[in-house]
Each structure stands twice: as C-alpha cells, then as structure tokens.
mmCIF file as gemmi writes it, N, C-alpha and C atoms, coordinates in Angstrom:
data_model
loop_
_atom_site.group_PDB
_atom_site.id
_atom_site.type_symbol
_atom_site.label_atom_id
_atom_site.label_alt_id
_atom_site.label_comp_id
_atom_site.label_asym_id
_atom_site.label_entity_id
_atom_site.label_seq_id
_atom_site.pdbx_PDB_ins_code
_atom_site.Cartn_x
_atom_site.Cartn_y
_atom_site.Cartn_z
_atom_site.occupancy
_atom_site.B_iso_or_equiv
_atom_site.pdbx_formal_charge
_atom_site.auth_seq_id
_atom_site.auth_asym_id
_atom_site.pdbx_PDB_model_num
ATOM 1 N N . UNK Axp A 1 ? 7.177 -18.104 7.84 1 0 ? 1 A 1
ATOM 2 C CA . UNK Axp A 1 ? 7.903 -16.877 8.126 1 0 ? 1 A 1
ATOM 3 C C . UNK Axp A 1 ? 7.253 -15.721 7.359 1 0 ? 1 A 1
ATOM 4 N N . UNK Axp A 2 ? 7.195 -14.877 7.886 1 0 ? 2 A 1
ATOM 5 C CA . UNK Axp A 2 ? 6.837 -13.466 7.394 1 0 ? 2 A 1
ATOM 6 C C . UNK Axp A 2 ? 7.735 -13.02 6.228 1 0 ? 2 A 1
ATOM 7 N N . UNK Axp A 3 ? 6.759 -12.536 5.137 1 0 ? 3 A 1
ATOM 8 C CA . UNK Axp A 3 ? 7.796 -11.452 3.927 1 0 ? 3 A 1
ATOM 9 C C . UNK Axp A 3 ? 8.999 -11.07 4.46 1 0 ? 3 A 1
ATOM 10 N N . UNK Axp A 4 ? 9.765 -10.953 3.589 1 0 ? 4 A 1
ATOM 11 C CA . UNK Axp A 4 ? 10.96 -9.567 3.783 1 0 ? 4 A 1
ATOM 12 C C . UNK Axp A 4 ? 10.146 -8.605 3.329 1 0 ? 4 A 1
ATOM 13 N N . UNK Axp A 5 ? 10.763 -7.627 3.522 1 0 ? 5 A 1
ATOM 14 C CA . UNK Axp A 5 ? 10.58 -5.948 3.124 1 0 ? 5 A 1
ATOM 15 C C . UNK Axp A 5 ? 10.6 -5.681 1.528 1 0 ? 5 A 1
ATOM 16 N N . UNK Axp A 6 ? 11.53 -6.585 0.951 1 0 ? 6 A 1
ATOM 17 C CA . UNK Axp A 6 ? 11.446 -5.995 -0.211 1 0 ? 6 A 1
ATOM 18 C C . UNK Axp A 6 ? 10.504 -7.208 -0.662 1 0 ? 6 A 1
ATOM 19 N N . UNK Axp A 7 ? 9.934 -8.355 -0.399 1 0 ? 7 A 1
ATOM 20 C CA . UNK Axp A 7 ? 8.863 -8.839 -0.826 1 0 ? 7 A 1
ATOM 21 C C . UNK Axp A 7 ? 7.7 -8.541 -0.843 1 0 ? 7 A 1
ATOM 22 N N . UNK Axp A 8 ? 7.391 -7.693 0.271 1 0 ? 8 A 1
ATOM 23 C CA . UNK Axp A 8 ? 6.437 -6.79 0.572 1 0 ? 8 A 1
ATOM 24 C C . UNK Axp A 8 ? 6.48 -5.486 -0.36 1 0 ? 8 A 1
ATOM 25 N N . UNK Axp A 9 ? 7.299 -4.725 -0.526 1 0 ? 9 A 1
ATOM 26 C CA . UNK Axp A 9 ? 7.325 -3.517 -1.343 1 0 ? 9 A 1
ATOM 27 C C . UNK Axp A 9 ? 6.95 -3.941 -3.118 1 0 ? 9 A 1
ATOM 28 N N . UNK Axp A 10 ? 7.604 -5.408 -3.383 1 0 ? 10 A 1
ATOM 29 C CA . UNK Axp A 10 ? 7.338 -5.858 -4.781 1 0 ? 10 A 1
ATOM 30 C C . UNK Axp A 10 ? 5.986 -6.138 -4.932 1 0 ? 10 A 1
ATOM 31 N N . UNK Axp A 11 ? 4.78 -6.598 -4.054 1 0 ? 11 A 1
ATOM 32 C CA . UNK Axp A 11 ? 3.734 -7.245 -3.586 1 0 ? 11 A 1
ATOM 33 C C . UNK Axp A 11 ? 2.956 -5.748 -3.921 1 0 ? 11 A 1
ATOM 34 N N . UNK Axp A 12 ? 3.427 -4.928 -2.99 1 0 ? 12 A 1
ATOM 35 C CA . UNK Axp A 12 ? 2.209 -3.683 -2.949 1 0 ? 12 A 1
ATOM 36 C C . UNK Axp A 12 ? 2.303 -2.827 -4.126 1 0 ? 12 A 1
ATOM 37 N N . UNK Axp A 13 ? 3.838 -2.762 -5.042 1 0 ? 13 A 1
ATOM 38 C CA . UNK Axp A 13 ? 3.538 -2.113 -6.483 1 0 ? 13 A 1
ATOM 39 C C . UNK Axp A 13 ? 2.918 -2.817 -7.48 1 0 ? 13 A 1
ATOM 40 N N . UNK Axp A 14 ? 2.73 -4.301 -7.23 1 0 ? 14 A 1
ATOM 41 C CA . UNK Axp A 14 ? 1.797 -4.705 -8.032 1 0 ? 14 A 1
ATOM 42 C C . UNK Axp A 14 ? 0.21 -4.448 -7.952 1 0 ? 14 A 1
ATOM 43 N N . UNK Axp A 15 ? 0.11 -4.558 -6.501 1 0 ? 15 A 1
ATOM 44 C CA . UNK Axp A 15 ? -1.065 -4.267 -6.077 1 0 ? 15 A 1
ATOM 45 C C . UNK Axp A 15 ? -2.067 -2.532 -6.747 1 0 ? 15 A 1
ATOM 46 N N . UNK Axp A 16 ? -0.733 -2.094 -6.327 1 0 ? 16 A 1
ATOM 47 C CA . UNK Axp A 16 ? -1.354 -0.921 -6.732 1 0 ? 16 A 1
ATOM 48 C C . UNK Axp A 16 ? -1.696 -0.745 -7.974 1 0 ? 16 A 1
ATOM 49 N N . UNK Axp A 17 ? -0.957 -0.877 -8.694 1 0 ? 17 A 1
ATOM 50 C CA . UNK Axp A 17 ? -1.175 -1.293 -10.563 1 0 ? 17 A 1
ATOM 51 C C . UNK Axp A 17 ? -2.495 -2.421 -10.598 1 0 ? 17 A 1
ATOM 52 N N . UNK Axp A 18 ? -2.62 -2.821 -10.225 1 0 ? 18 A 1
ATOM 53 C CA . UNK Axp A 18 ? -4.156 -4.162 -10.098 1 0 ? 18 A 1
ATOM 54 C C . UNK Axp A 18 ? -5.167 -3.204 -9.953 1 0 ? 18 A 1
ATOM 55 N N . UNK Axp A 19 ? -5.296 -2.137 -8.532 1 0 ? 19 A 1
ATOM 56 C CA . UNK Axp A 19 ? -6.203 -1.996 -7.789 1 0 ? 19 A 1
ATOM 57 C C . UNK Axp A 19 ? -6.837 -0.529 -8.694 1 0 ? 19 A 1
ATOM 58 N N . UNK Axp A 20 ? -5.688 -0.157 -9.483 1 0 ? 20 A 1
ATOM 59 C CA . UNK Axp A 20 ? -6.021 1.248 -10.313 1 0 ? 20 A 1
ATOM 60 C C . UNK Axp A 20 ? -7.247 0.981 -10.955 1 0 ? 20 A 1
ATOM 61 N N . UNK Axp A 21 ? -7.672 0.073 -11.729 1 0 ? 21 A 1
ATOM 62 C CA . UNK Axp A 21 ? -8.636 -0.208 -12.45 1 0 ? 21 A 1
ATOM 63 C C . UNK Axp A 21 ? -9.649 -0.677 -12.047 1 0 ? 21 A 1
ATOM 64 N N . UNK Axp A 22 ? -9.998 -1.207 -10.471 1 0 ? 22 A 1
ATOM 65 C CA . UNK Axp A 22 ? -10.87 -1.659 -9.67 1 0 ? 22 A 1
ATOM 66 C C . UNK Axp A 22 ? -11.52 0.037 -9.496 1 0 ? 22 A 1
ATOM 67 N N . UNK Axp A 23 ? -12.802 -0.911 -8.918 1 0 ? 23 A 1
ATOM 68 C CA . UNK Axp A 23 ? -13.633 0.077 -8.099 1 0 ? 23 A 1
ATOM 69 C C . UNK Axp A 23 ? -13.283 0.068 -6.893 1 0 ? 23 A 1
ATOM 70 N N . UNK Axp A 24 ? -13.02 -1.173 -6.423 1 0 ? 24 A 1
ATOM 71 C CA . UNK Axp A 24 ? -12.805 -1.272 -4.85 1 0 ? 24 A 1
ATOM 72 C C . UNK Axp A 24 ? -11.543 -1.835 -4.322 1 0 ? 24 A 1
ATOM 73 N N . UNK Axp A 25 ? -10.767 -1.469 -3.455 1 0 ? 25 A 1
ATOM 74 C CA . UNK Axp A 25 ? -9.434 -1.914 -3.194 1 0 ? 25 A 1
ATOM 75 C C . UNK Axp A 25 ? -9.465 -2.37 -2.037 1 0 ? 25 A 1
ATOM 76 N N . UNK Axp A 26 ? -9.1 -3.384 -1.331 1 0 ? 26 A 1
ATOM 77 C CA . UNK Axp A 26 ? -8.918 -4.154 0.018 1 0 ? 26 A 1
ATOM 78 C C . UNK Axp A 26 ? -7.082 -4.575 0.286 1 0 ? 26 A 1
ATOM 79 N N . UNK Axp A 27 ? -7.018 -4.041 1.627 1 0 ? 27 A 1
ATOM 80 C CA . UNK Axp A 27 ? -5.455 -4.827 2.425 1 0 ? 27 A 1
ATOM 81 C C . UNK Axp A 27 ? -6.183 -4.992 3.28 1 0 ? 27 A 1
ATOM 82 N N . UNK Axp A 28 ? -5.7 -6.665 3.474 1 0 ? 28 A 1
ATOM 83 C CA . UNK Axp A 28 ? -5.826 -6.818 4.981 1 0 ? 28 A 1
ATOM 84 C C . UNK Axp A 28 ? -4.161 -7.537 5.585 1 0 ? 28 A 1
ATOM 85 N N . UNK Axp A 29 ? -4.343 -6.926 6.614 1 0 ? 29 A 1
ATOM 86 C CA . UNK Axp A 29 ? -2.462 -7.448 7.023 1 0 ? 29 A 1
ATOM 87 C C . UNK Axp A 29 ? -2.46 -7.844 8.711 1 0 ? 29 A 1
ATOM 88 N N . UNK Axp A 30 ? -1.583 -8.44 8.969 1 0 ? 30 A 1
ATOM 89 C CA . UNK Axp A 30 ? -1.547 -9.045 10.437 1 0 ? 30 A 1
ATOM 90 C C . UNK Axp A 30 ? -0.088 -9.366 10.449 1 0 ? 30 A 1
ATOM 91 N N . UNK Axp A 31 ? 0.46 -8.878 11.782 1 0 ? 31 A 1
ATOM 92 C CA . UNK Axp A 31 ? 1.818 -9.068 11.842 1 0 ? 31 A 1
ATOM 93 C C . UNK Axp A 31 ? 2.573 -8.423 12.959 1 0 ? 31 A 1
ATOM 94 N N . UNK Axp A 32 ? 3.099 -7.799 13.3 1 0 ? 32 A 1
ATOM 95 C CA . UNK Axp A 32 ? 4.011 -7.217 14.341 1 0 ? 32 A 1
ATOM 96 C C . UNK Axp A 32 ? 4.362 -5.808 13.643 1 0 ? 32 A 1
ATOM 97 N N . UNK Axp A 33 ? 4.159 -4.999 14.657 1 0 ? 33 A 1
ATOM 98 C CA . UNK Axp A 33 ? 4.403 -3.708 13.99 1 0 ? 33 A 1
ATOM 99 C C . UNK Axp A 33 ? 4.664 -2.526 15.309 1 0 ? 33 A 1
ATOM 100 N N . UNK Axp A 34 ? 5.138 -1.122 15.209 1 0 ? 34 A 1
ATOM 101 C CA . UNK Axp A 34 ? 5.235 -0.374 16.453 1 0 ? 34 A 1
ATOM 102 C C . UNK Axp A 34 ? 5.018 0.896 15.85 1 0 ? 34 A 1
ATOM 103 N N . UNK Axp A 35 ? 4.752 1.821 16.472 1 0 ? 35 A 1
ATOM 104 C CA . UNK Axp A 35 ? 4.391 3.284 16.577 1 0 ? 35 A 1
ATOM 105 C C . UNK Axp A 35 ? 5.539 4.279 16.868 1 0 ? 35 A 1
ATOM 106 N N . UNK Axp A 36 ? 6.255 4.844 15.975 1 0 ? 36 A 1
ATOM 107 C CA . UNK Axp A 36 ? 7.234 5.653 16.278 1 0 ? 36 A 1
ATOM 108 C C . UNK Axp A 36 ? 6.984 7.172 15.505 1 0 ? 36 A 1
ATOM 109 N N . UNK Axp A 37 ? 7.117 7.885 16.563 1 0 ? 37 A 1
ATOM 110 C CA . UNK Axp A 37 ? 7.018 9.629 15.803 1 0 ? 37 A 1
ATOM 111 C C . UNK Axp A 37 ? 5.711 9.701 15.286 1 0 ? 37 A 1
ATOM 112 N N . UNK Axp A 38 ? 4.79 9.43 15.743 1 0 ? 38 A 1
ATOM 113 C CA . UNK Axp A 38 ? 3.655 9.244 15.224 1 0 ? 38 A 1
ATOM 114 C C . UNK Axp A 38 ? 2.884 8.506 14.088 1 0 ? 38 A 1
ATOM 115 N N . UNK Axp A 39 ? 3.932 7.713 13.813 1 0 ? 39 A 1
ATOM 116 C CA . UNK Axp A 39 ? 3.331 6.61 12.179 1 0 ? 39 A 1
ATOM 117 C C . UNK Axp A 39 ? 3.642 5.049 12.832 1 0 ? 39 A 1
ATOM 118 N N . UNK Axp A 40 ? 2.74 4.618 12.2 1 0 ? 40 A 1
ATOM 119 C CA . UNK Axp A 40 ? 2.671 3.08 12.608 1 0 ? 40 A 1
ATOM 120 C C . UNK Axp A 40 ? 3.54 2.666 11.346 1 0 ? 40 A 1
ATOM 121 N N . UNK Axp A 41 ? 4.386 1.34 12.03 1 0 ? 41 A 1
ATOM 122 C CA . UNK Axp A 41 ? 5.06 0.977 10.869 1 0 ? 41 A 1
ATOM 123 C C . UNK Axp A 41 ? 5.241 -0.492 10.961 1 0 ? 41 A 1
ATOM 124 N N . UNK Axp A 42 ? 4.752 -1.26 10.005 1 0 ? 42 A 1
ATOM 125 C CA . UNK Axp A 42 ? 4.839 -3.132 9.911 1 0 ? 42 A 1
ATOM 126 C C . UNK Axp A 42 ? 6.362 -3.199 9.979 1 0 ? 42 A 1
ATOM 127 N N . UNK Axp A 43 ? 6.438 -4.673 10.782 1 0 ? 43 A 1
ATOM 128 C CA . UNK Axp A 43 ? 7.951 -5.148 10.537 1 0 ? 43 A 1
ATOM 129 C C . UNK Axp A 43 ? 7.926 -6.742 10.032 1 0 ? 43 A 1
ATOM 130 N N . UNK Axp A 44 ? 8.536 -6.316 8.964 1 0 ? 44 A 1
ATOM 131 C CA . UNK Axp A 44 ? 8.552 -7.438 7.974 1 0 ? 44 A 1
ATOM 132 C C . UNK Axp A 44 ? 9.501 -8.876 8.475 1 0 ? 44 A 1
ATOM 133 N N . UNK Axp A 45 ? 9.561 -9.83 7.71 1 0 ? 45 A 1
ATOM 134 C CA . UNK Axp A 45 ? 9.865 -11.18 8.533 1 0 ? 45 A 1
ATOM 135 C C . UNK Axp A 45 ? 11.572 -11.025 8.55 1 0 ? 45 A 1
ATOM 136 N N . UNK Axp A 46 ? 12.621 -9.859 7.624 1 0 ? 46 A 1
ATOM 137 C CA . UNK Axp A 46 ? 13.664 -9.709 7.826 1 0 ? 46 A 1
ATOM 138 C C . UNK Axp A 46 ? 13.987 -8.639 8.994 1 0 ? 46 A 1
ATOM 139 N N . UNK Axp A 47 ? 13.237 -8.047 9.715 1 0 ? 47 A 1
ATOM 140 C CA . UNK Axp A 47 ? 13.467 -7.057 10.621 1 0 ? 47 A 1
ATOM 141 C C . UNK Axp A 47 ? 14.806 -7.242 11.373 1 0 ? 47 A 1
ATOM 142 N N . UNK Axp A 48 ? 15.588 -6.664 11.315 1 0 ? 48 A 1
ATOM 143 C CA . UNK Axp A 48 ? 16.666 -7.159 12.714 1 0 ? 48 A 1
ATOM 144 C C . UNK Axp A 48 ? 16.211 -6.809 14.132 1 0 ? 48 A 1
ATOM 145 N N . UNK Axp A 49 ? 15.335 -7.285 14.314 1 0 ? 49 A 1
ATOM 146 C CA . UNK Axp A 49 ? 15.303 -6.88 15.671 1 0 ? 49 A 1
ATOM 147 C C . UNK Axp A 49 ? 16.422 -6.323 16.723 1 0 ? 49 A 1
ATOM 148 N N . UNK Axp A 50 ? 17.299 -7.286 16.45 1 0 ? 50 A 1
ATOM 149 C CA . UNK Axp A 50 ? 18.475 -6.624 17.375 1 0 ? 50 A 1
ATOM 150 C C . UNK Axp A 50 ? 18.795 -5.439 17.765 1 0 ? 50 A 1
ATOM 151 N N . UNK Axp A 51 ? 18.788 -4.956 16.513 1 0 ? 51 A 1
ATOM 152 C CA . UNK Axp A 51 ? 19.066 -3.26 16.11 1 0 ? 51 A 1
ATOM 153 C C . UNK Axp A 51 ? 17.787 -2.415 16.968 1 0 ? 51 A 1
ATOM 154 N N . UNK Axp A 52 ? 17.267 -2.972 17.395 1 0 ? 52 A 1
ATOM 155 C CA . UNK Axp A 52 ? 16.314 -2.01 17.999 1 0 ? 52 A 1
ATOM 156 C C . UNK Axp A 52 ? 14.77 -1.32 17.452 1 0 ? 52 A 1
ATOM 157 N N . UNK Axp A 53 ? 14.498 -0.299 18.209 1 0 ? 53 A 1
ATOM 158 C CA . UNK Axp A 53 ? 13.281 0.016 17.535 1 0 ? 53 A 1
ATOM 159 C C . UNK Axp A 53 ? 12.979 1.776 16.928 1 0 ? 53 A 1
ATOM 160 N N . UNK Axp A 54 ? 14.153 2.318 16.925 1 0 ? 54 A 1
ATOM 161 C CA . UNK Axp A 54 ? 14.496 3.874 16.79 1 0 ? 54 A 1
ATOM 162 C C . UNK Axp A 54 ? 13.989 3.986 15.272 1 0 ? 54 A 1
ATOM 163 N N . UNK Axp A 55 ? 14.06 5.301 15.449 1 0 ? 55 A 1
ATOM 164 C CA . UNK Axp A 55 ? 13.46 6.1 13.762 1 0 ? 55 A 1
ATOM 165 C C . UNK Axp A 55 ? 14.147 5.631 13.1 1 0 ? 55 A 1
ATOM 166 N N . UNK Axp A 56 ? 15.62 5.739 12.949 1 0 ? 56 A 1
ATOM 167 C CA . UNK Axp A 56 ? 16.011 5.511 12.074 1 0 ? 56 A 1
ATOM 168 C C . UNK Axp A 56 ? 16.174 4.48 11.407 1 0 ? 56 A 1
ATOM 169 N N . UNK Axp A 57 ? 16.549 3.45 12.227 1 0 ? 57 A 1
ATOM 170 C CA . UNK Axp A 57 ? 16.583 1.901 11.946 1 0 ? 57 A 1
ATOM 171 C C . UNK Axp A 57 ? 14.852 1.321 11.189 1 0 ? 57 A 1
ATOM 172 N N . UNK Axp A 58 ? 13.724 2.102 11.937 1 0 ? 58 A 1
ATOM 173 C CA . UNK Axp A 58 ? 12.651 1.475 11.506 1 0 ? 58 A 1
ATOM 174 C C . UNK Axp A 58 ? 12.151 2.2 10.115 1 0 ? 58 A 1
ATOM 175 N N . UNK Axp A 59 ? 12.922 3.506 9.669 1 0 ? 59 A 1
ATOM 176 C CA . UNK Axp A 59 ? 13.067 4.05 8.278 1 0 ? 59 A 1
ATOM 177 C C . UNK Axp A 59 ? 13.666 2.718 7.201 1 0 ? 59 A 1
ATOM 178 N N . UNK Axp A 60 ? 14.427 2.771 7.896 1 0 ? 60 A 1
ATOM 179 C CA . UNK Axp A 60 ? 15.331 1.535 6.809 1 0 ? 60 A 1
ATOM 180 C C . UNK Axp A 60 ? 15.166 0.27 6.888 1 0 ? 60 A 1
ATOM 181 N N . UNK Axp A 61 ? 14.153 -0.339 7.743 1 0 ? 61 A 1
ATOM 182 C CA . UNK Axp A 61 ? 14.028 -1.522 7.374 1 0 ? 61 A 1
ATOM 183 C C . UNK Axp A 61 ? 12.335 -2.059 7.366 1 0 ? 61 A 1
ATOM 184 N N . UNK Axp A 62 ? 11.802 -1.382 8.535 1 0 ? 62 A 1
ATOM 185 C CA . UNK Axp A 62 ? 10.816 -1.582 8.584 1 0 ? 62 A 1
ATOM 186 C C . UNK Axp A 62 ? 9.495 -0.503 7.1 1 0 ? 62 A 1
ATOM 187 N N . UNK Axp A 63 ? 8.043 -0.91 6.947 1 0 ? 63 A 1
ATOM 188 C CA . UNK Axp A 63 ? 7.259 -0.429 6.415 1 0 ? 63 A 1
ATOM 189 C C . UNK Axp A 63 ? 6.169 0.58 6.934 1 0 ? 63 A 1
ATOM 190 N N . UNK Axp A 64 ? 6.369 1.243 6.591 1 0 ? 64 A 1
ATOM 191 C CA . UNK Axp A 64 ? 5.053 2.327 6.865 1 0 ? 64 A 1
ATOM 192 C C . UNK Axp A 64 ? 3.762 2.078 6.377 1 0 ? 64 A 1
ATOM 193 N N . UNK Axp A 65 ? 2.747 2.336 7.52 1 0 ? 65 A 1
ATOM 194 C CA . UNK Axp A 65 ? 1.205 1.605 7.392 1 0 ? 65 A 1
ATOM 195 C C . UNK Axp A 65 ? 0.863 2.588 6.099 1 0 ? 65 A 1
ATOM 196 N N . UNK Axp A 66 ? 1.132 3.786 6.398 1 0 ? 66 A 1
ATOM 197 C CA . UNK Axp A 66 ? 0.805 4.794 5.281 1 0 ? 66 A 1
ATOM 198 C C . UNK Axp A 66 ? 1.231 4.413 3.532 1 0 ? 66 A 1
ATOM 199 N N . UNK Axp A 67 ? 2.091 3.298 3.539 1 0 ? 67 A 1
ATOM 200 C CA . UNK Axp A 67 ? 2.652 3.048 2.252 1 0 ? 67 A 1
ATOM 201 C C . UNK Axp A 67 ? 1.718 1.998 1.733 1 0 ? 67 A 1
ATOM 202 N N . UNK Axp A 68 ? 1.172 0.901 2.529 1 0 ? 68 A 1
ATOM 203 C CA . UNK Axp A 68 ? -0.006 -0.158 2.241 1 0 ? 68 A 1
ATOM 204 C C . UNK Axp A 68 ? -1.454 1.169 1.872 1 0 ? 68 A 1
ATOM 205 N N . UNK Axp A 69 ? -1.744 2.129 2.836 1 0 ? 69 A 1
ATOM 206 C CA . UNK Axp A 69 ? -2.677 2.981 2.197 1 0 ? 69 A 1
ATOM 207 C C . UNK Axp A 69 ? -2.494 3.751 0.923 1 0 ? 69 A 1
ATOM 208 N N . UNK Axp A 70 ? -1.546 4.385 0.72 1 0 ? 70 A 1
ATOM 209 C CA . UNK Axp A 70 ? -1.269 4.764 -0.409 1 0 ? 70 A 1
ATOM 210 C C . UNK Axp A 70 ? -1.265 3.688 -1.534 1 0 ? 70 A 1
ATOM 211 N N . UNK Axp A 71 ? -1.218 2.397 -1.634 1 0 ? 71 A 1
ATOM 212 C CA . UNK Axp A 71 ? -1.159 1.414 -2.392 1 0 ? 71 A 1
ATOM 213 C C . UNK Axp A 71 ? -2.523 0.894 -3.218 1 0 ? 71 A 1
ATOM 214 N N . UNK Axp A 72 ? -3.289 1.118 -2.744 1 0 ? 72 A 1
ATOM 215 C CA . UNK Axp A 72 ? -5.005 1.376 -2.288 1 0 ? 72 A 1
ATOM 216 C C . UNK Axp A 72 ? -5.139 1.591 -3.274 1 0 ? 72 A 1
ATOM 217 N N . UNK Axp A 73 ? -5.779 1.543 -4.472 1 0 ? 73 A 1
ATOM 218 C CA . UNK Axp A 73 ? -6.327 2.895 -5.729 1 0 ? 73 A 1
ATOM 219 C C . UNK Axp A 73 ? -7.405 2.834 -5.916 1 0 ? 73 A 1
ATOM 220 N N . UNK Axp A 74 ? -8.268 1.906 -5.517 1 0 ? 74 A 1
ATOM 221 C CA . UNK Axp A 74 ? -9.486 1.743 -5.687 1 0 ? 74 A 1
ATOM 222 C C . UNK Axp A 74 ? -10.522 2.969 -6.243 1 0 ? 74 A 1
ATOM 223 N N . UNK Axp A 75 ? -11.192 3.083 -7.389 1 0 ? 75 A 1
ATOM 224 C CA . UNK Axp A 75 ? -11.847 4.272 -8.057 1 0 ? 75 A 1
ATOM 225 C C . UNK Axp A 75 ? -12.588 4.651 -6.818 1 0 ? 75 A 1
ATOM 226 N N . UNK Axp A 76 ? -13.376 4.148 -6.061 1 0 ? 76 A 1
ATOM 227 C CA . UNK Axp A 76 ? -14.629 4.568 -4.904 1 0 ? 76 A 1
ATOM 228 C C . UNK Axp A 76 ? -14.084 3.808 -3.902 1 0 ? 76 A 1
ATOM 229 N N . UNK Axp A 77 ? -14.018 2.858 -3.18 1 0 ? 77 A 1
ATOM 230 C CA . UNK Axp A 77 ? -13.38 3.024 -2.357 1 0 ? 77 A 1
ATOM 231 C C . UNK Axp A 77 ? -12.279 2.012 -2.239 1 0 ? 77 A 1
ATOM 232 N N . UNK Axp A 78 ? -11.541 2.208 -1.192 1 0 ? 78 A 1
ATOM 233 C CA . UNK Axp A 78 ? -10.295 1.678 -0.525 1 0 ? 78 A 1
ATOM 234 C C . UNK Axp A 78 ? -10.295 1.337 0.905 1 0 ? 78 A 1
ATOM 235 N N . UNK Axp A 79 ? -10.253 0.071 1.359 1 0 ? 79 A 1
ATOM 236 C CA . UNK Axp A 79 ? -10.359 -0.538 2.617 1 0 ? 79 A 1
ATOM 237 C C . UNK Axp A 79 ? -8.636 -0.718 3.102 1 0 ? 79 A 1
ATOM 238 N N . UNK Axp A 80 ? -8.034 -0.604 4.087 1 0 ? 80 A 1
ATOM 239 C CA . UNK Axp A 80 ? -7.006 -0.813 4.585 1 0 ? 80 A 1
ATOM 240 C C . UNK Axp A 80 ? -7.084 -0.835 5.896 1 0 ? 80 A 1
C-alpha cells in the first residue's frame, strides 16, 4: 500500500534536512496523482477517493508535486 500523507510529509522534512548538506538531491516517485488549477498533486495511499477530485478536497488530503520540489536542497543541483 502506498504512504499516507502524513507519512509522506514526515519522509520529505527529513529529506530536506539530509539533502541541505548534499551537493546533489534526487526524488524519484511513482504513484497516482491529478492536475487541478494548474498544479499537479500526488495522492497518497490514504486518499479518500470517494470524496472526489475538487480543489478543495485535493488541498486537504492530497500532496503537491511542488512540495517534493521544494524538498530538494541540493547545493548544485536537484533532480525531481
């Protein structure tokens, strides 16, 4: 089964704290995810699907691709 959300969010603040001191930072991710309002956003293994796929619902449960990039710190570069 896929992360929850908040296993994922605990995962990438570590990451980011790791990756600060690297030169080079790598995510690689695979999973189910959708495009709303213009941001791609992962849906983690607690998603309710039920609930649908609207902004708001995918604010609150689902992850933003932009939050795995920001996670990145790599001194030179950052792969995501």
């Amino acid at each position: 089964m896929a992360p929850s959300r908040r296993a994922l969010l605990a995962a990438l603040r570590a990451f980011a704290a790791r990756s600060a001191g690297c030169d080079t930072a790598a995510i690689y991710s695979t999973g189910h995810g959708v495009e709303a309002d213009g941001r791609t956003y992962l849906l983690p293994g607690d998603y309710p699907f039920e609930q649908g796929y609207g902004l708001p619902v995918l604010l609150r449960h689902a992850l933003p691709v932009d939050r795995l990039v920001a996670s990145a710190r790599g001194r030179q570069l950052n792969l995501v």
